[in-house]
C-alpha positions in Angstrom: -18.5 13.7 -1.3 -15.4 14.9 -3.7 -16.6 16.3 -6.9 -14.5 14.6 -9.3 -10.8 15.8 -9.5 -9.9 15.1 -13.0 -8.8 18.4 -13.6 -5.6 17.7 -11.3 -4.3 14.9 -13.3 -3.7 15.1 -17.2 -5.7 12.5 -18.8 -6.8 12.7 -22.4 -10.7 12.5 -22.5 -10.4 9.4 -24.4 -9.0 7.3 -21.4 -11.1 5.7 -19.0 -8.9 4.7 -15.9 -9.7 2.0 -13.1 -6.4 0.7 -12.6 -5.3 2.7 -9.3 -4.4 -0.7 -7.8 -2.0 -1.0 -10.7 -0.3 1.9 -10.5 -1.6 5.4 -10.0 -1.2 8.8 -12.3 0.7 11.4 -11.0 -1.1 14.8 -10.4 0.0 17.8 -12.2 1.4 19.2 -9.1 3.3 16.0 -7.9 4.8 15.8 -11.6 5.6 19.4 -11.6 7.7 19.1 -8.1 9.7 16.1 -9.7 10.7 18.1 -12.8 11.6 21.1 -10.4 13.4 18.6 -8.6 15.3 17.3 -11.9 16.3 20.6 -12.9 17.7 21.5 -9.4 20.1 18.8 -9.5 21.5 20.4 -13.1 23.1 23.1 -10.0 24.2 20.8 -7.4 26.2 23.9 -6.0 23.1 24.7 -4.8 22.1 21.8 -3.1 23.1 22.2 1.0 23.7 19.2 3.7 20.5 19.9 5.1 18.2 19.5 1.8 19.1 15.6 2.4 17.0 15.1 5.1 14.7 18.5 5.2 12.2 16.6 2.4 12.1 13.3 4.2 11.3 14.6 7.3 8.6 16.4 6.2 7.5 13.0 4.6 7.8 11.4 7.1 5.4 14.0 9.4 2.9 13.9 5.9 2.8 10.2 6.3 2.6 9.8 10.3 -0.8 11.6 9.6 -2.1 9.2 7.4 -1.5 6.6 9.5 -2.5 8.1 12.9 0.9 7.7 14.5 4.3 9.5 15.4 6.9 10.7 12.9 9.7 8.9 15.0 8.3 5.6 13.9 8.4 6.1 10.5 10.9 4.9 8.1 11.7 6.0 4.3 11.8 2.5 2.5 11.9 1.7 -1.1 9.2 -1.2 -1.4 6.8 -2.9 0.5 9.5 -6.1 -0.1 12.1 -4.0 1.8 9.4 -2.9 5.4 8.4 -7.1 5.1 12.4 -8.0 4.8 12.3 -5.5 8.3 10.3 -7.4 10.0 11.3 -10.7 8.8 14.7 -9.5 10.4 13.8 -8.5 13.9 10.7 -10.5 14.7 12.0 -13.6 16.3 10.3 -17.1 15.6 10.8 -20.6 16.8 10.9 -23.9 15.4 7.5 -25.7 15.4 5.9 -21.8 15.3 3.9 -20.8 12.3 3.2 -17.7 9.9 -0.2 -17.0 8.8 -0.6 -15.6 5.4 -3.8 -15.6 2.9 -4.5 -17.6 -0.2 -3.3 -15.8 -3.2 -1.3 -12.9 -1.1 0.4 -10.5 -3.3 4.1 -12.4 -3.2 6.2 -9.7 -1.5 4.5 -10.4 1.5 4.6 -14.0 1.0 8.0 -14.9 -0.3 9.7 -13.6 2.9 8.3 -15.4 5.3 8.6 -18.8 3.4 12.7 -18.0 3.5 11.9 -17.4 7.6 10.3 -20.5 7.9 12.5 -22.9 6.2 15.1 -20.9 8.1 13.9 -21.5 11.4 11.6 -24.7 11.1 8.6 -22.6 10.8 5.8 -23.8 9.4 2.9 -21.9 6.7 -0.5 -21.3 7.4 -2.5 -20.1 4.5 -5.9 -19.1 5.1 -8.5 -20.3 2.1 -10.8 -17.9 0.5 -13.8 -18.2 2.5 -16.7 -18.8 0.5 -19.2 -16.2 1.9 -15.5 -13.8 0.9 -15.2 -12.8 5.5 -11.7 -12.9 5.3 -11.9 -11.6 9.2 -13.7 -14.7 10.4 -11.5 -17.0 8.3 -8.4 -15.0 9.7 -9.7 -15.1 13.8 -10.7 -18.7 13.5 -6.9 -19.4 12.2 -5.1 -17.5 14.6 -3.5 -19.6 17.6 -0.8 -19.8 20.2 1.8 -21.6 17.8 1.0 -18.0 15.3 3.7 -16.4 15.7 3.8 -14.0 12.5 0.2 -13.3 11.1 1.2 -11.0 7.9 -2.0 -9.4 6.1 -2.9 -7.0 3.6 -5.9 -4.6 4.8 -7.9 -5.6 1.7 -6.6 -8.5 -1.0 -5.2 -7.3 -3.8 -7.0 -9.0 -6.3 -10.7 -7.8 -5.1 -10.5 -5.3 -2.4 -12.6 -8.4 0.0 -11.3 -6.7 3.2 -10.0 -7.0 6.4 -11.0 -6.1 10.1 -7.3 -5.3 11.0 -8.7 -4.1 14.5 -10.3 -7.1 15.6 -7.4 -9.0 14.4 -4.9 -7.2 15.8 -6.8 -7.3 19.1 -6.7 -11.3 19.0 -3.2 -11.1 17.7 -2.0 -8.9 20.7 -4.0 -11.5 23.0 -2.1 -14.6 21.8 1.5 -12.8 21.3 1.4 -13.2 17.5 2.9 -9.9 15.6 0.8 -8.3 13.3 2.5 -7.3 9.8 0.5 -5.7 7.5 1.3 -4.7 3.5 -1.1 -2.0 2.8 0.0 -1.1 -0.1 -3.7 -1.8 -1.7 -5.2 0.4 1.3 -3.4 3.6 2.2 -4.9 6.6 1.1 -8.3 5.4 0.0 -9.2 3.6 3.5 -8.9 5.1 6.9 -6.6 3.5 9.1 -5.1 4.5 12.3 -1.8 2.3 14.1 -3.2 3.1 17.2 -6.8 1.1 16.4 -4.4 -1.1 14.8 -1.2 -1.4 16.6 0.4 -3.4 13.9 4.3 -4.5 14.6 4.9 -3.5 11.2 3.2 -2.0 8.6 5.2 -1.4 4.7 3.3 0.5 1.7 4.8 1.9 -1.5 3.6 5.5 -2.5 2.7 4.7 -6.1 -0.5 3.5 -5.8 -3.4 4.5 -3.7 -0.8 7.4 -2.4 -0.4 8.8 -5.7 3.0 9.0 -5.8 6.2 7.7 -7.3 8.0 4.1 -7.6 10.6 3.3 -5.6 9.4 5.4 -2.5 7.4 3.9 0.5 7.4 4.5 4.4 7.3 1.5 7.0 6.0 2.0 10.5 7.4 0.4 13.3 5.7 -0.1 16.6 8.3 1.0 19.3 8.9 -2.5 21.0 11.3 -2.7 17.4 12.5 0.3 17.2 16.0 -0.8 18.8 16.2 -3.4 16.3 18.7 -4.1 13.5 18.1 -2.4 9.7 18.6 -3.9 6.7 21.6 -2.0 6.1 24.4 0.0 7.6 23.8 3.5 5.4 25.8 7.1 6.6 22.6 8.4 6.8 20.8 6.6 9.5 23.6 7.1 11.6 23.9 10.0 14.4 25.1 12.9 13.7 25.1 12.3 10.0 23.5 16.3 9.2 27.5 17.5 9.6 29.1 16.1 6.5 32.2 17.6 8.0 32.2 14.8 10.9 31.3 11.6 8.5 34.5 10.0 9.5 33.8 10.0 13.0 32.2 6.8 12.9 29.6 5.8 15.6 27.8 3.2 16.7 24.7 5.2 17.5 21.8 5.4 15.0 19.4 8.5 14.2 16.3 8.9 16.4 13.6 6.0 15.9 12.9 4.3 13.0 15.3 6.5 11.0 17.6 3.9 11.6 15.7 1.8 9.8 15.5 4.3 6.6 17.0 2.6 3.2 20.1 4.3 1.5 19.4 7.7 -0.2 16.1 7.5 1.3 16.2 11.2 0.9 15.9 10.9 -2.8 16.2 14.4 -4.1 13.9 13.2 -7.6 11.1 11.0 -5.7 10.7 12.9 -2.0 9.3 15.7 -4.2 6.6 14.1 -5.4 5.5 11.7 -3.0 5.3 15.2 -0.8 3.2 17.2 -3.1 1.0 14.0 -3.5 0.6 13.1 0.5 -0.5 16.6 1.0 -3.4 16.4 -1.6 -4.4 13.6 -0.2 -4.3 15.2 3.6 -6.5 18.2 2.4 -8.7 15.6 0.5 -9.3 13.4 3.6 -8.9 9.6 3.6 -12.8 9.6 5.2 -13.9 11.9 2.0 -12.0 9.6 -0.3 -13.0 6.2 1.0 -16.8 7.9 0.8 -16.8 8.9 -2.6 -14.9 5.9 -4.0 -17.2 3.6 -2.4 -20.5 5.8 -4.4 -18.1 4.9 -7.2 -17.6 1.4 -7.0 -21.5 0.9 -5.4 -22.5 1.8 -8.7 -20.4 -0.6 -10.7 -21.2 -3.4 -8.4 -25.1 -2.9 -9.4 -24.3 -2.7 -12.9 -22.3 -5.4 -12.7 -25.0 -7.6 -10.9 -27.3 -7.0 -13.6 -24.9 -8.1 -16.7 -24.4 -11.7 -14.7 -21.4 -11.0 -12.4 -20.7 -12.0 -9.2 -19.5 -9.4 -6.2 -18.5 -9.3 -3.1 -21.5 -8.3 -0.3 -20.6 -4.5 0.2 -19.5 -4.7 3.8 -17.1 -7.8 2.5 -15.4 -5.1 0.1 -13.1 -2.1 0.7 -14.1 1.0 -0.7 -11.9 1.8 -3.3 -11.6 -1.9 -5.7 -13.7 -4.6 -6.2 -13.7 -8.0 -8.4 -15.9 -8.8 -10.9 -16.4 -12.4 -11.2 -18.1 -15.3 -13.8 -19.1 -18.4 -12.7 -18.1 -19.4 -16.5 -14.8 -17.8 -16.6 -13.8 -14.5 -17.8 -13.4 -14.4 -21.6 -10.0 -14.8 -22.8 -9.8 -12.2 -25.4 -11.1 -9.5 -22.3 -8.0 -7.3 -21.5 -7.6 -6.7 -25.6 -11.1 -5.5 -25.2 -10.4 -3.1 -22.9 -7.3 -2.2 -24.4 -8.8 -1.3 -27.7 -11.5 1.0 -26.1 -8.6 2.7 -23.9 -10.1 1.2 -20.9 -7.8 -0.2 -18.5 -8.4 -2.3 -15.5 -6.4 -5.3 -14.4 -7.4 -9.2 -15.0 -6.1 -10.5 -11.7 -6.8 -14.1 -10.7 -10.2 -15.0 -11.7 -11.6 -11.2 -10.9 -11.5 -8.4 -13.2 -10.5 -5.6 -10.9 -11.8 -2.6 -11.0 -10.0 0.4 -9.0 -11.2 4.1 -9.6 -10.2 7.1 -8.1 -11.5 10.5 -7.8 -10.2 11.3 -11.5 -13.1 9.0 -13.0 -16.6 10.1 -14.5 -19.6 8.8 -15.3 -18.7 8.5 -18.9 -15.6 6.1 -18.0 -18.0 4.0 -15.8 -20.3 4.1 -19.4 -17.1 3.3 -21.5 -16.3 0.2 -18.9 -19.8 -1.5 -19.5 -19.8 -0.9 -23.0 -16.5 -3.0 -23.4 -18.4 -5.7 -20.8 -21.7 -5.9 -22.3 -20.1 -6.2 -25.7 -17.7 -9.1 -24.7 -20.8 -10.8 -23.2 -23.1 -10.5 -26.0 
């Protein structure tokens, strides 16, 4: 277990904060290394070739990590939208083939693969909510040969209900569907390792569960794809690219792996900064240390949620890190004012009220949450 970190992050002691999956807070030490990196631009005399890629790299190692894998298969991407768009681009699909997606997927991982399949004469397969909330069973029972794509989260965004991405990927593997995973909602507060895995793809922004900023994300790619086409045609996934001196000696050639992959100023002298000094906080914290406290976290709201008349998911159907509160009624309308006015903040999303704590929350903001619940219920 992690005693609580709220020192790290600058919170007023008036704030209770369980909207991770929304966006996350920057620590004090990931904020500090943007501003350092803010003021370093006001002397770009000082800034050498090499300081383009030095930061990245090291991302890149930070994140390879996390995910159990190889720094030559990561890529520096700007979105989860942008890793999907990847792998809507290079993996191929034929008419009469299907995609299988979830009910109520977050859209970026959703939107592309509509595109695909009116593109190619693909057809949709959206798995229902299962009743007893085993997305895994619903997932393995809709997998078949015509599957082509089967594009997951590792836990749905709107309750944490979660996924066995290893038995999936094993069936996947088994019937030649690729496996292309948003984990957005995942990394950084749940273990996971591409090699249990082996997804074809797998996109994630840093700004949530990774503690970083917006607009910065890394997509791995499993090395059958790692000859295939990017997105765009940037200087810097190119060969040879480090000697500015040479950029007009234009060649065909890309930069090692999944570099070539990398979006356009991926080196990103104002967000690389942060997203480094946040990976490597999370690295020293250890995703297995994380997942265990959050889950003492979020076991606690579940049983206080039981007992004010809310419905959760069993706790081996949940990821550690969220869950959804349900009524059978209906949540009440006038709820996320509630919150608001308390300075409480979790997220209404679909029918759930989701709550996502991280290691910055106390039992006092777990107090402050049910005294904005109990109220709005009395």
């Amino acid at each position: 277990m992690i005693p609580c970190q709220r020192h790290l992050f600058a919170f007023p002691d008036d704030v209770a904060y369980f909207n991770c999956a929304y966006t996350a807070p920057l620590m004090r030490t990931a904020a500090a290394a943007g501003q350092r990196a803010i003021e370093d631009k006001n002397t770009p005399w000082c800034i050498a070739s090499g300081d383009f890629f030095e930061t990245g790299e090291e991302n890149r190692t930070l994140f390879s990590q996390l995910v159990d894998g190889t720094p030559d298969q990561v890529a520096i991407i700007p979105a989860v939208s942008y890793g999907i768009a990847l792998a809507a681009k290079n993996i191929p699909i034929e008419p009469g083939q299907s995609i299988l997606v979830l009910q109520d997927q977050f859209p970026s991982n959703v939107y592309p693969w509509h595109r695909l399949a009116a593109e190619k004469g693909a057809a949709i397969i959206t798995v229902s909510r299962p009743a007893d909330q085993d997305w895994t069973a619903a997932v393995l029972a809709a997998i078949d040969d015509k599957v082509a794509i089967t594009a997951l989260p590792n836990c749905h965004w709107t309750d944490g209900t979660v996924l066995d991405l290893v038995r999936i990927g094993e069936k996947c593997r088994a019937l030649g569907s690729a496996l292309v995973i948003d984990a957005i909602q995942s990394l950084g507060a749940l273990p996971f390792s591409v090699r249990d895995v082996q997804p074809d793809f797998l996109a994630t922004g840093a700004h949530k569960w990774l503690l970083g900023a917006y607009g910065y994300g890394f997509c791995y790619v499993d090395a059958k794809w790692l000859d295939g086409r990017p997105l765009e045609e940037n200087w810097l996934n190119r060969e040879a690219s480090e000697d500015f001196s040479r950029l007009v000696d234009y060649r065909n050639g890309y930069q090692p792996g999944a570099r070539r992959f990398d979006v356009g100023g991926g080196s990103s002298f104002f967000l690389a900064p942060v997203v480094k000094a946040a990976l490597t906080q999370i690295l020293a914290w250890g995703v297995t240390d994380i997942a265990a406290t959050l889950r003492t976290l979020t076991g606690q709201i579940a049983t206080r949620a039981a007992d004010l008349g809310f419905q959760v998911a069993p706790q081996k159907m949940r990821a550690p890190h969220m869950l959804g509160l349900y009524l059978p009624a209906g949540l009440p309308g006038d709820l996320p004012a509630r919150f608001a006015a308390q300075n409480v903040y979790a997220s209404v999303r679909g029918d759930a009220i989701r709550v996502a704590p991280h290691l910055y929350n106390t039992p006092a903001d777990i107090d402050r949450l049910f005294a904005v619940l109990e109220a709005a219920m009395a």
